[in-house]
C-alpha positions as CSV (number, residue, x, y, z in Angstrom):
1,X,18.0,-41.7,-65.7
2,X,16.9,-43.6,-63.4
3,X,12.6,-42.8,-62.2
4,X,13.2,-44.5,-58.4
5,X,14.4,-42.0,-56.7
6,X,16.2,-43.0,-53.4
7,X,14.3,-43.1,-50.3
8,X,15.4,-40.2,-47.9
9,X,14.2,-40.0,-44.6
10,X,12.8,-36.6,-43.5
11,X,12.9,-35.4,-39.9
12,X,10.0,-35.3,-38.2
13,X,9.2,-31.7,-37.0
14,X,7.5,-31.0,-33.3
15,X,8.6,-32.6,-30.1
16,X,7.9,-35.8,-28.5
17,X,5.9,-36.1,-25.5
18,X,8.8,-37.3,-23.5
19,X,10.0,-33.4,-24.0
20,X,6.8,-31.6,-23.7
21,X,6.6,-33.9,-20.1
22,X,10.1,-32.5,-19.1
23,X,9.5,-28.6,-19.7
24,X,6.3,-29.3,-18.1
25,X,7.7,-30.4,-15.2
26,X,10.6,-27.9,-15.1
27,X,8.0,-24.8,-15.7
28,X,6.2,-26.2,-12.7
29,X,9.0,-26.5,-10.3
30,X,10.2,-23.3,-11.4
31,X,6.6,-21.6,-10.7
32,X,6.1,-23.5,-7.7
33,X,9.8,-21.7,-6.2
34,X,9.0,-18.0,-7.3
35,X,5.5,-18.4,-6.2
36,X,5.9,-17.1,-2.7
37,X,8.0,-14.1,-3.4
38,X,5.5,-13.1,-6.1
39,X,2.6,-13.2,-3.7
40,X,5.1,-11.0,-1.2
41,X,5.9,-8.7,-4.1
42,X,2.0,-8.2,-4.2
43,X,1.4,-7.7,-0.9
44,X,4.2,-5.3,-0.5
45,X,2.7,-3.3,-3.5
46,X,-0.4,-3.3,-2.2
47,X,0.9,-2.0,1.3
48,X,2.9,0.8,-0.3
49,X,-0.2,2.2,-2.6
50,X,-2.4,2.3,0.5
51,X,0.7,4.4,2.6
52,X,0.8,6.6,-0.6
53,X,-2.7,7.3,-0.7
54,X,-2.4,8.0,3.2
55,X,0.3,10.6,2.3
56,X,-1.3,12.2,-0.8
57,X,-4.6,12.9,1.1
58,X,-2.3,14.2,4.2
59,X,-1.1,16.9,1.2
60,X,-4.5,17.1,0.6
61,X,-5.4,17.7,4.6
62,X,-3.2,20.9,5.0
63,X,-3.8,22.1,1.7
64,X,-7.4,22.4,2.2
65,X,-6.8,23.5,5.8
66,X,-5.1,26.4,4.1
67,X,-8.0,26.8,1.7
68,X,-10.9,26.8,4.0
69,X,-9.1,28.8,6.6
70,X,-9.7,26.5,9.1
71,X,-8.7,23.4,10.8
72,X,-8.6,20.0,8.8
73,X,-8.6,16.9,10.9
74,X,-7.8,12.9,9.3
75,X,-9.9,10.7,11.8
76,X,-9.0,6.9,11.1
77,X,-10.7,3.8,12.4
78,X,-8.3,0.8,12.5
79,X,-9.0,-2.8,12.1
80,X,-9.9,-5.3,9.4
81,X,-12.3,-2.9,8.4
82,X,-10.3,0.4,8.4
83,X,-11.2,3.9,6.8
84,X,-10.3,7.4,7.7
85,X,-12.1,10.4,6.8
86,X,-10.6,14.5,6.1
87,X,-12.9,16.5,7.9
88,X,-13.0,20.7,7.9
89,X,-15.7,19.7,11.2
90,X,-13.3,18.6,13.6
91,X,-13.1,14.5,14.4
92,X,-15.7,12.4,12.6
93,X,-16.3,8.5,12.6
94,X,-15.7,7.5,8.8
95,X,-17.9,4.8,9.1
96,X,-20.7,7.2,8.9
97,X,-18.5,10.1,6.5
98,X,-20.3,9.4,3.6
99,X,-23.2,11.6,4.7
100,X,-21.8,13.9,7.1
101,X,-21.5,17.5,6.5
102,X,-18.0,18.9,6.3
103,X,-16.2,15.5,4.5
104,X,-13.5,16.1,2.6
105,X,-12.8,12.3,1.9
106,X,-12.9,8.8,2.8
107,X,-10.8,6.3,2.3
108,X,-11.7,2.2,3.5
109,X,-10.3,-0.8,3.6
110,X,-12.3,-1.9,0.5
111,X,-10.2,0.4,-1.7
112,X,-6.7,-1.4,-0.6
113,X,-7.6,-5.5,-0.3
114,X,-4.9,-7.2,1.7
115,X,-4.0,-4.5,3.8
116,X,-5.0,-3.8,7.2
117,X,-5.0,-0.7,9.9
118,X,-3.2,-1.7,13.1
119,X,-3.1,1.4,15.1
120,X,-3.8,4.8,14.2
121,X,-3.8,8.5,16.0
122,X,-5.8,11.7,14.6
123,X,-3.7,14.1,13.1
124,X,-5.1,17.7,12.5
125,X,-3.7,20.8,10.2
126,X,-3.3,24.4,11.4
127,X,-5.1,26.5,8.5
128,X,-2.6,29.3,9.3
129,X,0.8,27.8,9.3
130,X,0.1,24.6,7.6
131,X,1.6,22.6,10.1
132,X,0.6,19.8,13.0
133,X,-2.3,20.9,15.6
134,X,-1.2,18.7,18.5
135,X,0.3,15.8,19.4
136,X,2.3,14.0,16.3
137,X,-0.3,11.3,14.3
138,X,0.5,8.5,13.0
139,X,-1.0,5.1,11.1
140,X,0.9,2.0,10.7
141,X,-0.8,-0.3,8.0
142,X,-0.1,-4.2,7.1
143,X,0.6,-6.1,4.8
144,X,-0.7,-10.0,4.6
145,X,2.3,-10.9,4.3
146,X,3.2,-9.5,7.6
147,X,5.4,-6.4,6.3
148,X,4.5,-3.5,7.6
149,X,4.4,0.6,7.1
150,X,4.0,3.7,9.2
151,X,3.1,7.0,8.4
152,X,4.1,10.3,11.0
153,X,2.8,13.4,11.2
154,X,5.7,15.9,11.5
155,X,5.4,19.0,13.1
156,X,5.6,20.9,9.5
157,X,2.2,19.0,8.9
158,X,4.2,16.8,6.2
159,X,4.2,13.2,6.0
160,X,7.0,11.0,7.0
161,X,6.9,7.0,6.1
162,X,9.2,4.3,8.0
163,X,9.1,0.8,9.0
164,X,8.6,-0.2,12.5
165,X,9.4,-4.2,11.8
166,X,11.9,-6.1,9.3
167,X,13.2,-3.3,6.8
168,X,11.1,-2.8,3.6
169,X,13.9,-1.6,0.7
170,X,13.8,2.0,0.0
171,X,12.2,2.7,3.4
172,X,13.9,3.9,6.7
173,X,13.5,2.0,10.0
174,X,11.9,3.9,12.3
175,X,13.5,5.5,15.4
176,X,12.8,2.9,18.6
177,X,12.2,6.6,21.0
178,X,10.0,9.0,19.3
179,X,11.5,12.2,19.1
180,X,9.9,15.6,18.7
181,X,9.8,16.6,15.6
């Protein structure tokens, strides 16, 4: 028996840099393609929870219209620096809600970054019926990435989302001639 033993060659274990550079350079160009639907994925997101924080406080509206046996009115002010306010004291400026007798809530654009107020209308609750005082209300919000979301006040005093611009999945276009409701 002989004590050489034969000289084997072992594999070498890990990967060259060659291959690290080429997954590199593929996990770049693959981040670099999905990057802009990601960051319209967010904005859309973002877009949606402000609408549904718009209609869960509109719940909230005639609910506490109901409540307090009186009217309950949402008072928005639009623009990069949106908020809205439910008020049991008629129409209030939310700017100045935090400290004004009556406030049931305010909402501003600080709690939903990247989304923005374009126009808004009051909308008010009847305590008796539950349903819309007046002439229909309505918010349409915006997304950065230029999708965009508006909420209606029906006459029920229930809230009804659509999409005035490019459709948004899962969301109706809204009608071009607003109908009573």
């Amino acid at each position: 028996m002989s004590l050489l033993r034969p000289l084997r060659h072992q594999p070498r274990r890990g990967f060259t840099l060659i291959e690290l550079t080429i997954v590199l350079a593929v996990s770049c160009l693959l981040a670099a393609a999905s990057w802009p639907s990601y960051t319209a994925m967010v904005a859309r997101q973002q877009l949606q929870s402000a609408v549904q924080q718009l209609q869960v406080d509109m719940a909230l509206a005639r609910e506490q219209a109901s409540r307090l046996a009186r009217p309950v009115t949402l008072s928005f002010q639009p623009g990069a620096q949106w908020c809205y306010a439910l008020s049991a004291n008629g129409p209030v400026s939310c700017r100045e809600a935090a400290s004004a007798v009556g406030i049931i809530k305010r909402v501003s654009a600080s709690d939903h970054p990247g989304v923005l107020l374009l126009e808004a209308q009051a909308m008010a609750w009847d305590p008796r019926t539950g349903g819309r005082l007046g002439q229909q209300g309505l918010a349409r919000f915006a997304s950065r990435a230029g999708q965009q979301l508006q909420v209606g006040l029906n006459r029920l005093g229930r809230g009804q989302t659509c999409t005035p611009s490019a459709a948004l999945a899962g969301t109706p276009r809204c009608a071009t001639v607003a109908a009573p409701l």
